[in-house]
C-alpha positions in Angstrom: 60.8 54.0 59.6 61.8 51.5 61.7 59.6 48.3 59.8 61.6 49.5 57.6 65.0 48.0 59.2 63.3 44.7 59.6 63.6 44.4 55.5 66.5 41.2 55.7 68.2 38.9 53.4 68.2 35.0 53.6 71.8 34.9 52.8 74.5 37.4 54.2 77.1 38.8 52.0 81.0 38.2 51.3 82.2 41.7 52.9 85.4 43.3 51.4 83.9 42.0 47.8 81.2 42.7 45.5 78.5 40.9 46.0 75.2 38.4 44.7 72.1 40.8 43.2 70.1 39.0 46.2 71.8 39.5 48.6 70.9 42.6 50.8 73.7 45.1 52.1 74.3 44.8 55.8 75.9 47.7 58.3 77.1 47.2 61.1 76.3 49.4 63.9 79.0 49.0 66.5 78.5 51.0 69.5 79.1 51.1 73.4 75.5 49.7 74.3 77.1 49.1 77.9 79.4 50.8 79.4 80.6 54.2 80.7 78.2 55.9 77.8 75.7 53.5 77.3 72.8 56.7 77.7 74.5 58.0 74.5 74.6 54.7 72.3 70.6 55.0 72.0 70.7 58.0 69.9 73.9 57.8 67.8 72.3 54.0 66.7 69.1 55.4 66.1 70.9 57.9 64.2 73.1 55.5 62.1 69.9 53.3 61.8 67.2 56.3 60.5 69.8 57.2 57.7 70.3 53.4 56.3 66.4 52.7 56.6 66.7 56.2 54.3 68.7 54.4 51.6 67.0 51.2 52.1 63.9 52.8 51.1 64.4 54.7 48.2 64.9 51.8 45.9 67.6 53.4 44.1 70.7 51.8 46.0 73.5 50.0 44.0 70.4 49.0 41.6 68.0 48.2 44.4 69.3 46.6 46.6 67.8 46.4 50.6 70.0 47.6 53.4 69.8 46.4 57.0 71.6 47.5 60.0 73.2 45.1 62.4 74.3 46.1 65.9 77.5 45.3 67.6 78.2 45.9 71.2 81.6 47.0 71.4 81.1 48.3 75.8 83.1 51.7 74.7 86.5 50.8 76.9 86.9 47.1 76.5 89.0 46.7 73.4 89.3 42.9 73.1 85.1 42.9 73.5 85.0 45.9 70.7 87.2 43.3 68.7 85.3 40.3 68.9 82.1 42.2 68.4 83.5 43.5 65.1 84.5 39.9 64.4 81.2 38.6 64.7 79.9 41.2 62.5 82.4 41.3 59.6 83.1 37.3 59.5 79.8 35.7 61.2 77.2 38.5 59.9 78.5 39.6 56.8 78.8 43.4 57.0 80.1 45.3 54.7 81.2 48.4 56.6 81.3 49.7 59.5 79.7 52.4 61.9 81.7 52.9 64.5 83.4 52.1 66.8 81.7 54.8 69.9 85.3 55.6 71.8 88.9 55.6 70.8 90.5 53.1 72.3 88.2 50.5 71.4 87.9 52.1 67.5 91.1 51.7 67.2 91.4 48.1 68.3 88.8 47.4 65.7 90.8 49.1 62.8 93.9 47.7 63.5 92.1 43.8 64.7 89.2 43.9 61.9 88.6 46.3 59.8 92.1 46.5 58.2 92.3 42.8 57.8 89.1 42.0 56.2 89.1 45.7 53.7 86.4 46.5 55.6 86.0 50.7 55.5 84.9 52.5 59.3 83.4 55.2 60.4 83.2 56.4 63.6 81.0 59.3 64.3 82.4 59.6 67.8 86.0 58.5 68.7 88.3 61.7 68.9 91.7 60.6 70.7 94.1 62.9 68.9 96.7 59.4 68.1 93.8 58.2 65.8 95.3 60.8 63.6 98.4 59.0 62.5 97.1 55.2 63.3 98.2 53.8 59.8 94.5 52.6 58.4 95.3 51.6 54.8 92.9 54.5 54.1 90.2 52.6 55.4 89.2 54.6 58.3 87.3 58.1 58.7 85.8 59.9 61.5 83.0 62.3 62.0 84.1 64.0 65.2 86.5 66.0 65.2 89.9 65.4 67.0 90.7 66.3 70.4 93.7 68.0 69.9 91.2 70.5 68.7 88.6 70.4 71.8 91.4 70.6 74.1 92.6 74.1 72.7 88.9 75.4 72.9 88.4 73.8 76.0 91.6 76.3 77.6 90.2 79.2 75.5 86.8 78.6 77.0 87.8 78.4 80.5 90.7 81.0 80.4 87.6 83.7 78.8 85.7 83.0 81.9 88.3 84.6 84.3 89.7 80.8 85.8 93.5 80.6 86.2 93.9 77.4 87.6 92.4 73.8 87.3 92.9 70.2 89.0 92.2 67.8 85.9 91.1 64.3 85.9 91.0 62.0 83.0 89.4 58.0 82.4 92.6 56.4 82.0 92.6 55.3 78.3 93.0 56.8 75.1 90.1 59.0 74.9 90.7 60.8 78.7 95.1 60.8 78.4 94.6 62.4 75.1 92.2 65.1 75.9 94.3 65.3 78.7 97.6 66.2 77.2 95.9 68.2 75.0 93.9 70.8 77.1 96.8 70.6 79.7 99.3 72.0 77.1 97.3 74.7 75.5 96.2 76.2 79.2 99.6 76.3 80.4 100.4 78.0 77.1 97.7 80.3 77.7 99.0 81.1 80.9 97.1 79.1 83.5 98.0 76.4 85.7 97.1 72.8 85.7 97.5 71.6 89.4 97.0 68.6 88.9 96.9 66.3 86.2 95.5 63.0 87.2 94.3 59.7 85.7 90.7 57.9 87.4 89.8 54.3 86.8 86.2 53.8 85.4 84.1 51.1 87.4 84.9 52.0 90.8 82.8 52.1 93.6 84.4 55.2 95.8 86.6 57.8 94.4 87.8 59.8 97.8 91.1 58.9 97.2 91.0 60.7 93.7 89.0 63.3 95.3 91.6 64.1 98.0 94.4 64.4 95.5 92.6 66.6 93.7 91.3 68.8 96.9 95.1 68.7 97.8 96.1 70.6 94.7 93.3 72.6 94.5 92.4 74.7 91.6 89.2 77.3 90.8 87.5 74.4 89.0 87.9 70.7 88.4 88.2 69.9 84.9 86.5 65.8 84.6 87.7 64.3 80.7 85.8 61.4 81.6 82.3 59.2 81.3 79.1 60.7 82.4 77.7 56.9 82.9 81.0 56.1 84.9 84.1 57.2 86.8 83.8 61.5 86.0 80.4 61.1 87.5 81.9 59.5 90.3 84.6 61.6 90.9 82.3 64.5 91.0 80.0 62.9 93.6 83.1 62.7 95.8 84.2 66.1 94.8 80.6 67.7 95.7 79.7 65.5 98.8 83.5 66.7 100.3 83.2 70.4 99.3 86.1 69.8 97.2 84.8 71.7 94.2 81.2 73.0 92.9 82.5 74.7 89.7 83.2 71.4 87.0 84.4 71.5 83.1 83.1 69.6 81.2 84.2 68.3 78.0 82.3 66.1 75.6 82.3 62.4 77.1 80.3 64.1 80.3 78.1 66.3 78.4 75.0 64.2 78.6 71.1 63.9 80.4 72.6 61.3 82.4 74.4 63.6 84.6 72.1 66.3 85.0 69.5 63.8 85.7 71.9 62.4 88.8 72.9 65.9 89.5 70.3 68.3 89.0 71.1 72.5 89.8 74.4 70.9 91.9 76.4 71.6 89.1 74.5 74.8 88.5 77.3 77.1 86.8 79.8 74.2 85.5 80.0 74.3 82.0 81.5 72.5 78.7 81.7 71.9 74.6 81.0 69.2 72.8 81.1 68.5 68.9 77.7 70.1 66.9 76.5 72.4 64.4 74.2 74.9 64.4 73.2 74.8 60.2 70.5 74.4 59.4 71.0 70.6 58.4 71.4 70.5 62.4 67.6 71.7 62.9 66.4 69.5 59.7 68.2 66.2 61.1 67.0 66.9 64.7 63.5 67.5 63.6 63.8 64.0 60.8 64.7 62.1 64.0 62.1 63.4 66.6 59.6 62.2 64.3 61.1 58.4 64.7 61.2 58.7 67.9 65.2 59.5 68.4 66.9 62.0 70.4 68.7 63.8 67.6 69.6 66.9 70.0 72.1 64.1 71.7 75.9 64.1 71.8 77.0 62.7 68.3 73.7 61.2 67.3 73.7 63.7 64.1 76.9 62.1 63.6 75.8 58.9 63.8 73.4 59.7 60.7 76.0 61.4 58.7 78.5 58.6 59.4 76.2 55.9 57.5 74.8 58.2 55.2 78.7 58.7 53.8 79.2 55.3 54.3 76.3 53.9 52.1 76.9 56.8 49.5 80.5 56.3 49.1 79.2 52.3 48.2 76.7 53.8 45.7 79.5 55.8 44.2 81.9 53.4 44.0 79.4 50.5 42.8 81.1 48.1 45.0 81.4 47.1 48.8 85.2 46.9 48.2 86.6 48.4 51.1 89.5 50.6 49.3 87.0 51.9 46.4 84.4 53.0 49.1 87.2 54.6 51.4 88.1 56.6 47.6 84.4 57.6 47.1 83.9 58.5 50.8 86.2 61.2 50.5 84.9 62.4 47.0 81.1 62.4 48.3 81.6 63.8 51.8 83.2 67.2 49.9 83.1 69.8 47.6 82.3 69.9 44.6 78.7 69.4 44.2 75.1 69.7 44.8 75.2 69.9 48.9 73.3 67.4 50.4 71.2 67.6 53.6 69.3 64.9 56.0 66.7 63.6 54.6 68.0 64.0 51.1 69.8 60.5 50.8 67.6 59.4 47.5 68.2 62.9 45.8 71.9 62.2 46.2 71.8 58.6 45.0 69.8 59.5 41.6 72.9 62.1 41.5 75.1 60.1 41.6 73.6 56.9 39.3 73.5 60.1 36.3 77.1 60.4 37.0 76.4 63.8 38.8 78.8 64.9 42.4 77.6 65.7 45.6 78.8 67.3 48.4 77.6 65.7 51.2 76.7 68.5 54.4 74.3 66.5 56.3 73.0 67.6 60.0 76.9 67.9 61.2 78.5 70.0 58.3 80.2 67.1 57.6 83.6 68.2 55.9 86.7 66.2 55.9 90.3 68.4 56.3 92.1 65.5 55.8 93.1 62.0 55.7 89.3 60.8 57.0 89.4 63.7 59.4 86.6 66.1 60.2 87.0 69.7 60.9 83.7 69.9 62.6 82.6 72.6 64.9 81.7 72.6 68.8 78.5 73.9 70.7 79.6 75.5 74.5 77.2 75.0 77.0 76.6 75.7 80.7 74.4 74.3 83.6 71.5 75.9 84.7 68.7 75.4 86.8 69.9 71.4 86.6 70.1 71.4 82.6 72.7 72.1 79.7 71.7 75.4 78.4 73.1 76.2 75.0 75.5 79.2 75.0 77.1 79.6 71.1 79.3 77.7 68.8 83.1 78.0 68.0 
């Protein structure tokens, strides 16, 4: 699979336009590859990457043409970086859409900076800050993930159905963390519990006691860490555990990752946490199509990151035409019902579909359906710690 995304044109394309017959179709693939989830980039990439070498392969795309994938570095928080990476990709490269960005803020910096500009249609199989939402797009932008105004109400349910009244909470101070943030803090106290605390962390730093001891100070039956697994939440809770300031953690999706219960091990033994997943059977197909190249498909979002170029590149066939707007149109049409379901792996069934004329509904390994303008209803997995590993406990 993967000579498969060395297939390249001489010449790249005019994005935002249709294009030469030799030209090949380029994607970029726009992801935090440094940065506060750098372990989770891998995957999603690999993800994105599988599903275009998918299309690339069958022969049958927008008459035969080759697609290749293009990666972009966008670091996950800096938003002028994400832009200029996006930049380089759209104007220098050529691409003609776009997966990602990996989180919010830097998503919608690219929308807003690139995307919208150059008619270039997005999809982010990861960003989830609830103000993403209403950010005008030109219908341009869609997102895989659901939003957060939706974790942040399961998160309370979650926590309050586990007997704990009261939290501190700390959030990565962008939009991602403020967002989550809000949202979890006003559906607990609505609930009935109490949010002690309700505190913003800086990612990068080397000691977070000061954080800690605000936190400590409030106190709380668990410590609730909206933040980066690769940056500041695990710092905050090395502070928190090497004080004796908490040992019970939430932990919502931007911590659920290897990463921290490799640095952690059975320390966090009883924390627990949700993250965006499905448990159809697509999920166990996509998982088991990307073991055998080699990627992580179990992963936070990296089922996502399939799905989000596989409705990409179909909304293209669909629409016959890189244009951004058409795509956008056909994105919508292909990702839902009515129509023969599609699943991973299926991407050249749904093509010769759609060249007869036929519709698809496109399910993929995410149950991939959108609720409205670009927006994904999506469903979440719960997990706890145990014995130094995420251990899966249902899905809401």
């Amino acid at each position: 699979m993967k000579k498969l995304l060395l297939a390249t044109a001489a010449t790249a394309l005019t994005c935002g336009a249709a294009f030469a017959d030799d030209h090949a179709v380029k994607i970029g693939v726009l992801l935090g590859f440094t940065g506060p989830l750098e372990s989770l980039a891998p995957p999603i990439a690999g993800g994105a990457e599988a599903a275009i070498a998918e299309v690339s392969a069958s022969g049958t795309f927008m008459g035969g043409k080759e697609v290749m994938a293009i990666r972009g570095d966008s670091t996950c928080v800096d938003s002028a970086a994400a832009t200029a990476a996006a930049e380089r990709l759209v104007t220098g490269d050529g691409v003609a859409g776009i997966v990602g960005a990996m989180c919010s803020g830097a998503t919608g910096a690219v929308l807003t900076g690139v995307s919208m500009p150059n008619g270039v249609a997005q999809v982010s199989p990861s960003a989830t800050s609830p103000a993403l939402s209403t950010l005008e797009d030109n219908g341009l932008f869609f997102r895989l993930a659901p939003s957060d105004a939706r974790q942040g109400e399961l998160m309370a349910d979650i926590i309050m159905g586990k007997g704990v009244k009261s939290v501190a909470l700390t959030y990565t101070n962008n939009d991602y963390g403020k967002g989550l943030a809000d949202s979890f803090a006003a559906a607990f106290e609505a609930a009935g519990g109490t949010v002690t605390i309700n505190a913003a962390h800086e990612d990068g730093k080397a000691d977070y006691s000061a954080e800690v001891g605000a936190l400590a100070s409030a106190g709380g039956d668990a410590l609730v860490v909206a933040g980066y697994s690769d940056q500041g939440g695990a710092g905050v809770i090395q502070g928190a555990l090497d004080s004796g300031a908490f040992d019970l953690f939430v932990l919502p999706d931007g911590m659920v990752s290897d990463a921290l219960t490799e640095k952690f091990g059975s320390d966090l033994d009883g924390s627990f946490g949700q993250h965006p997943a499905s448990k159809t059977d697509g999920a166990g197909k996509l998982e088991a199509l990307l073991a055998d190249a080699g990627i992580d498909g179990a992963s936070v979002y990296a089922k996502e990151g399939y799905d989000s170029a596989a409705v990409l590149l179909l909304g293209m066939h669909k629409a016959g035409t890189t244009d951004g707007a058409a795509v956008a149109a056909a994105i919508t049409e292909v990702a839902n019902a009515p129509g023969e379901p599609i699943g991973p792996g299926e991407l050249a069934k749904a093509l010769e579909i759609l060249s007869n004329g036929g519709d698809i509904d496109y399910v993929g390994g995410s149950d991939v359906e959108l609720v409205g303008p670009g927006e994904s209803g999506g469903s979440f997995r719960e997990v706890v710690i145990e014995g130094g590993e995420f251990k899966e406990v249902g899905f809401h």
